[in-house]
N, C-alpha and C positions, 0 to 999 in steps of 0.2 A: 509106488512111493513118490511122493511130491518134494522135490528141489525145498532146499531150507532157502529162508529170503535172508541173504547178505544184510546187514546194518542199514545199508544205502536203501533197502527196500525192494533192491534188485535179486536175481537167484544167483544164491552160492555156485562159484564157476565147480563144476565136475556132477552136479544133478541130472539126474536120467534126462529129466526135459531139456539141459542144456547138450545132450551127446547128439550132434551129428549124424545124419542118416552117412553110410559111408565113410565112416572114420577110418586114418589113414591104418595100415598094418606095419607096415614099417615107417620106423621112425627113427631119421638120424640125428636129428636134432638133442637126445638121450645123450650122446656124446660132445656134445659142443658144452653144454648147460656149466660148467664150470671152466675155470682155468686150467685147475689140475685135470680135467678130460679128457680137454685138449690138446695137451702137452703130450697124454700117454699114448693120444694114437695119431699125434703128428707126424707126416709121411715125411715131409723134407724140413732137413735141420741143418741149421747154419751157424758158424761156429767162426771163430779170429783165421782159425789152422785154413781155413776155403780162401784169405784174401795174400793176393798180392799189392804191396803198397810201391804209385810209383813215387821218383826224388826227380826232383830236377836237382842238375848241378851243374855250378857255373864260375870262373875263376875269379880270385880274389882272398880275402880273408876277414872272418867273422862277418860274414855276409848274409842276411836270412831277410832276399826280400821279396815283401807280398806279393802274388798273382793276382790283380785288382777282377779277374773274369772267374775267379776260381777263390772264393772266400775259403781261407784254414790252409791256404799250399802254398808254398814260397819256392823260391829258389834259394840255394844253398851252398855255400861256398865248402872243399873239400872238410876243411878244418872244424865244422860246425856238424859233420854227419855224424861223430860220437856221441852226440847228445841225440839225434836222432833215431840210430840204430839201436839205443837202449832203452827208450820206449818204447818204438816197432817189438822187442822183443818183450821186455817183460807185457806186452798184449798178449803177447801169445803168436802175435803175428810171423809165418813161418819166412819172411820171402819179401823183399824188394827189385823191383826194377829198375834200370836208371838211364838216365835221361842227359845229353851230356850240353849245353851250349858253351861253345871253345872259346880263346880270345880272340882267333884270328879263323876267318873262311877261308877258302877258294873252292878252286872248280870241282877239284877233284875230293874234297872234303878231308883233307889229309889229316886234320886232328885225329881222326876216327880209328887211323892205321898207326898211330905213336904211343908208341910205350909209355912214354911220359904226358900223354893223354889225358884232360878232363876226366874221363870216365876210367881210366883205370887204376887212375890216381886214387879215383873214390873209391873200387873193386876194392885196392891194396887198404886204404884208411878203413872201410868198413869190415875187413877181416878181419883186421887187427885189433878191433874192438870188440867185435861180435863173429865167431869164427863161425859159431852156429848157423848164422842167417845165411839162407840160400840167396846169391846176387847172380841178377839174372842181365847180362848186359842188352841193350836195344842196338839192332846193326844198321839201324839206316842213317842213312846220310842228307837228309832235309837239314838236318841240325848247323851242319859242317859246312856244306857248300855255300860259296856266296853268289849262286839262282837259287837254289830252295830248294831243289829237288833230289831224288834220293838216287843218284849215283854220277855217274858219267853222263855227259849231254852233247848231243850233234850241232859239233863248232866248226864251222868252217876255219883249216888251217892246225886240225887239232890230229894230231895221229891216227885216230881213230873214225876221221869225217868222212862221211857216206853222201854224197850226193843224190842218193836213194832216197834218202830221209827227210822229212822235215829240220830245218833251225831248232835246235831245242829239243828235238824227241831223245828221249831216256834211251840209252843205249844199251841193253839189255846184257849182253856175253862180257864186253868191258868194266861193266860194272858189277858181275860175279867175280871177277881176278880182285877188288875192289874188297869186296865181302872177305874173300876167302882170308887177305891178310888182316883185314879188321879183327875176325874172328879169331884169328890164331894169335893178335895181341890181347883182346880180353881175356881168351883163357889163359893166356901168360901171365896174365893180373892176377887169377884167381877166382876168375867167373867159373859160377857153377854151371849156367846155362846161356847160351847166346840164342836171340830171337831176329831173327832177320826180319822185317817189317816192309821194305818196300814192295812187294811181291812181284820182284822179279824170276822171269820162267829160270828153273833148273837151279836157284838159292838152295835150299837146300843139300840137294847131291852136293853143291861148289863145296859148300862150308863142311860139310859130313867129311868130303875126303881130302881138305887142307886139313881138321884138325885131328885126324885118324893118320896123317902124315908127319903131323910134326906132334906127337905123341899123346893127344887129349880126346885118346876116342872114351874115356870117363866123363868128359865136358856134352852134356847132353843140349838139344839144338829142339827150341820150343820156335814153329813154324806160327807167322801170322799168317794161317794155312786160305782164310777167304776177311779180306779188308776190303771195304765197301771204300766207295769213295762219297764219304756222308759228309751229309753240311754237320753231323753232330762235334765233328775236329776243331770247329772254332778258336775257344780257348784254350788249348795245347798249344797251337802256333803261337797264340801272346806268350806260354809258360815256354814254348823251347825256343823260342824264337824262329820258327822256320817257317814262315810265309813265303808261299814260291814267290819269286820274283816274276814270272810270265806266268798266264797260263792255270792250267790245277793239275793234277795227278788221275785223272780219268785213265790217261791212257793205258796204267798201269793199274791202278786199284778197281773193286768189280764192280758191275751197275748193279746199283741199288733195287734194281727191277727183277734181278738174277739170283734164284736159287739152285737150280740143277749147276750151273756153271760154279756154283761154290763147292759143291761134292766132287764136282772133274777136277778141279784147282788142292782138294784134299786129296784126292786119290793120288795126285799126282804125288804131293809132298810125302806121303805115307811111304810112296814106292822107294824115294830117295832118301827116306831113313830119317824122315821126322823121328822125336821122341812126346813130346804135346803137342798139340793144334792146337792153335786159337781163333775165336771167331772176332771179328770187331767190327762196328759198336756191338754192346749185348741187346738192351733190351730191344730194340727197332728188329735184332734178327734171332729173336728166339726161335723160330722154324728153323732156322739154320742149326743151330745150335743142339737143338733136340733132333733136326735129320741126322749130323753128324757124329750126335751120340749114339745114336741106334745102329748109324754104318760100322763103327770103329768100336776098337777094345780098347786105343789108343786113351789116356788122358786127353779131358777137352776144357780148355780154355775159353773163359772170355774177358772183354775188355770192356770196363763199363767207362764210357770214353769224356773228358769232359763236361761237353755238353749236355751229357745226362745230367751230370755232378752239377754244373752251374746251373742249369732249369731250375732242380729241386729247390736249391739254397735261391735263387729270384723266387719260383712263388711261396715258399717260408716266407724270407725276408717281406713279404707283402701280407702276410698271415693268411696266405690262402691254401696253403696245406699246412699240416705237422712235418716236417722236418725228418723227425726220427723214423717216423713210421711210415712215410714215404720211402725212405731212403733202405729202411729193412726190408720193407714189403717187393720194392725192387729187388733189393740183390737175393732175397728170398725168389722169386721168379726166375734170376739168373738161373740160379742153384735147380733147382726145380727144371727148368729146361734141359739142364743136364751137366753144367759146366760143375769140374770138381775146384780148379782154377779161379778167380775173381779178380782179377786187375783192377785194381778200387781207390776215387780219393778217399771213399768214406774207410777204409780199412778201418784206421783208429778209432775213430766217431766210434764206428759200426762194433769195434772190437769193447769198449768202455759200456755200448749201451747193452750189449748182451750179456754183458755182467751182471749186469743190473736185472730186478727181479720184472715182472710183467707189472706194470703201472697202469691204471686205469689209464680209457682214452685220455683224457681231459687232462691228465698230466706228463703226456711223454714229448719231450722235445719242445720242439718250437709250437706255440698254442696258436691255432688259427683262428681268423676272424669270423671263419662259418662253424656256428655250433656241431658237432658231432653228432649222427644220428644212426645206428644200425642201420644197412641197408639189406 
């Protein structure tokens, strides 16, 4: 039987003379061919309930101001997170972290251990509007201290001064005593979770048995279980204000080069009674992310960190990606690598467009300057 000739003159595509020597047997492409296909044998699904949204906040009143490195985020004075916390929730969004810049520094970062603290100020105003939202406090001390860095520092003249030590290295045991009362004033605020962030050796165990001491062993402890020490931090430092003042955080956070040593740094926290891991940044350490879900039964965590967040919104802003679809397709990979967790600016974004039904390319988000092509 002879191929019919198409209008064009050419043969109708699926005639004997058009079939292939060797035509494929399997064919997965059968499931792609629609939207509705796809949707039905979508492996990883992503949803508001996977993000956490973080807040900066900062003293004052009716305060809401821009993060000029981080387009849609502000800082936010106590008195202004009502209005914040009930959008986070009617998203759906389950969970906020928070982020505290004080009125006043010093050394030892003392806003971070007062009851009457920035950030537990917030704990207490965010309860009370929205009891439901899980508030997860941040315990490090860049924020607080006037060097920048995230605990106690070898000062000549200071109690704790080592002549051992470099000027300025991070004191490691001094600055667990540090944690430990930080941690037992957030849960006294009403944090559901405290996240110890500088990754200092033995944080965990510290905070685990202050707050199992002074009665909050209900207060579960999310470990920044392996923090790289990535150029991705950029604009967080403009949003919390914590640029060290000497120096950077090498000494403490992991090399970027380092995966095995990010599994020792977990195993370690696991032992000492983490209840979540987190990895940070996400997308740079998806290996990580997916070793450390395969290790653990534990929840895993990630932090998709700034600099992720600002790239995207620059090349939008330039129309050189779509916005939306970048910014899904990311945290879609988070999710997919393994983290049940999202630490995310795009929470909301992210929580509005998944609402939203599947839009052809050409209409979702911010429209790019290079046409869209199947690849």
């Amino acid at each position: 039987m002879k191929a019919v000739p198409a209008t064009d003159g050419s043969l109708a595509d699926g005639g004997p003379e058009d079939v292939p020597v060797g035509r494929p047997v399997v064919r997965p492409r059968r499931l792609r061919r629609t939207a509705g296909l796809r949707r039905l044998v979508r492996e990883t699904s992503l949803g508001p309930s996977d993000f956490v949204y973080p807040l900066f906040v900062r003293p004052g009143r009716d305060v809401e101001r821009p993060i000029a490195s981080m387009p849609g985020q502000h800082q936010h004075s106590v008195d202004r997170l009502a209005d914040e916390a009930r959008q986070i929730s009617a998203l759906g969004i389950p969970a906020v972290i928070l982020f505290g810049i004080p009125e006043t520094k010093d050394a030892l970062g003392s806003d971070a251990c007062r009851a009457g603290g920035i950030v537990p100020r917030a704990i207490r105003a965010l309860k009370e509007v929205a009891p439901e939202l899980v508030v997860i406090a941040d315990l490090c001390f860049c924020e607080y201290t006037d060097h920048g860095h995230c605990g106690r520092i070898n000062r000549a003249g200071d109690a704790h001064y080592s002549r051992h030590l470099p000027e300025g290295y991070l004191l490691n045991d001094p600055t667990l005593a540090l944690l430990q009362r930080a941690a037992v004033v957030h849960a006294e605020a009403g944090a559901d979770v405290v996240a110890p962030s500088g990754m200092i050796d033995g944080m965990v165990g510290a905070i685990r048995t202050a707050l199992d001491r002074a009665g909050f062993e209900h207060v579960a402890v999310m470990s920044y279980a392996a923090k790289y020490a990535s150029a991705f931090y950029g604009p967080f430092r403009e949003a919390a204000e914590s640029r060290p003042g000497f120096g950077d955080r090498s000494q403490s956070q992991l090399d970027p080069a380092n995966g095995r040593e990010a599994l020792r740094e977990v195993a370690l926290d696991v032992a000492e009674g983490a209840d979540i891991l987190m990895i940070k940044p996400a997308l740079p350490y998806l290996d990580v992310i997916s070793a450390v879900r395969r290790a653990y039964d534990l929840p895993v965590a990630a932090y998709q960190v700034s600099g992720e967040y600002a790239m995207l919104h620059a090349a939008a802003a330039n129309g050189w990606v779509d916005l939306r679809r970048t910014a899904l397709e990311s945290l879609t990979a988070v999710k997919r690598a393994g983290a049940v967790l999202i630490l995310t600016y795009f929470a909301k974004d992210a929580a509005r467009w998944l609402a939203e039904a599947d839009p052809p390319p050409e209409e979702t988000g911010q429209r790019s300057a290079i046409p869209w092509t199947p690849s």
